[in-house]
N, C-alpha and C positions, 0 to 999 in steps of 0.2 A: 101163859100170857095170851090172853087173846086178843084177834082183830081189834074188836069195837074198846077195849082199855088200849091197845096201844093209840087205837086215833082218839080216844080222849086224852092221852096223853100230851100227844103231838098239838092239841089244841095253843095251848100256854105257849109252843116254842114260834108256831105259825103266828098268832096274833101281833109275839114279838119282833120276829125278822119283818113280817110284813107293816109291821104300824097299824095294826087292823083291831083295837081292843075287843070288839063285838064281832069276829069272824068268828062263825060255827061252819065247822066241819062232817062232811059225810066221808062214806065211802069213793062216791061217784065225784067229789070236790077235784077239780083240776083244775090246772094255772090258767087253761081260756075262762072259767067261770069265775075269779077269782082276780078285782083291781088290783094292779102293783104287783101281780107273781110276773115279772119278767125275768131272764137270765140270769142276771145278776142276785138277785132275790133266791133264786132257784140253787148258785149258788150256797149264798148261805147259809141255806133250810137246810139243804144237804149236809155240812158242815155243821149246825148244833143239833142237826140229828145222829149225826157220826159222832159227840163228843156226848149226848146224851146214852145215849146206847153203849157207848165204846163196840161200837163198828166199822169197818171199813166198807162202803161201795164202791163195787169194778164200774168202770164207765159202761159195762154192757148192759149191766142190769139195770144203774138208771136209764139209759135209754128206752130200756124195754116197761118200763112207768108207763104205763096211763093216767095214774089217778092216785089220791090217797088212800085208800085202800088197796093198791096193789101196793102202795108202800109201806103201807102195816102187815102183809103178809111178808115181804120182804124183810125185813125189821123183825119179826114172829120168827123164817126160818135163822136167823143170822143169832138171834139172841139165844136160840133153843141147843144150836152146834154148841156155843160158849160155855 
């Protein structure tokens, strides 16, 4: 599985938490570039990203986010252990 299919993936679940039908996604996509990604939201990306994947995220690692694309490598290592 790589990078750029998991953030195609992630497309479909972003557009839906977010309310955003016509959001496209990069790597470099991060919640300051991105109306309505606030906390809450952030919340629960996380959460149907964890129920898509059946993964668990440490609070450290999402902290250490930048960006969608560090969370398709993130999501890469976690799916590839499984």
């Amino acid at each position: 599985m790589s990078r750029n299919s998991i953030i195609e993936e992630l497309v479909p679940i972003f557009r839906d938490v977010l309310d955003q039908p016509d959001l496209e996604l990069k790597g470099e996509t991060s919640a300051s570039s991105v109306d309505g990604w606030d906390s809450l939201a952030h919340v629960n990306l996380v959460v149907a990203i964890e129920k898509r994947y059946r993964v668990k995220f440490a609070l450290g690692e999402l902290q250490a986010l930048k960006n969608v694309g560090d969370m398709a490598d993130l999501i890469e290592k976690k799916v590839s252990k499984s």
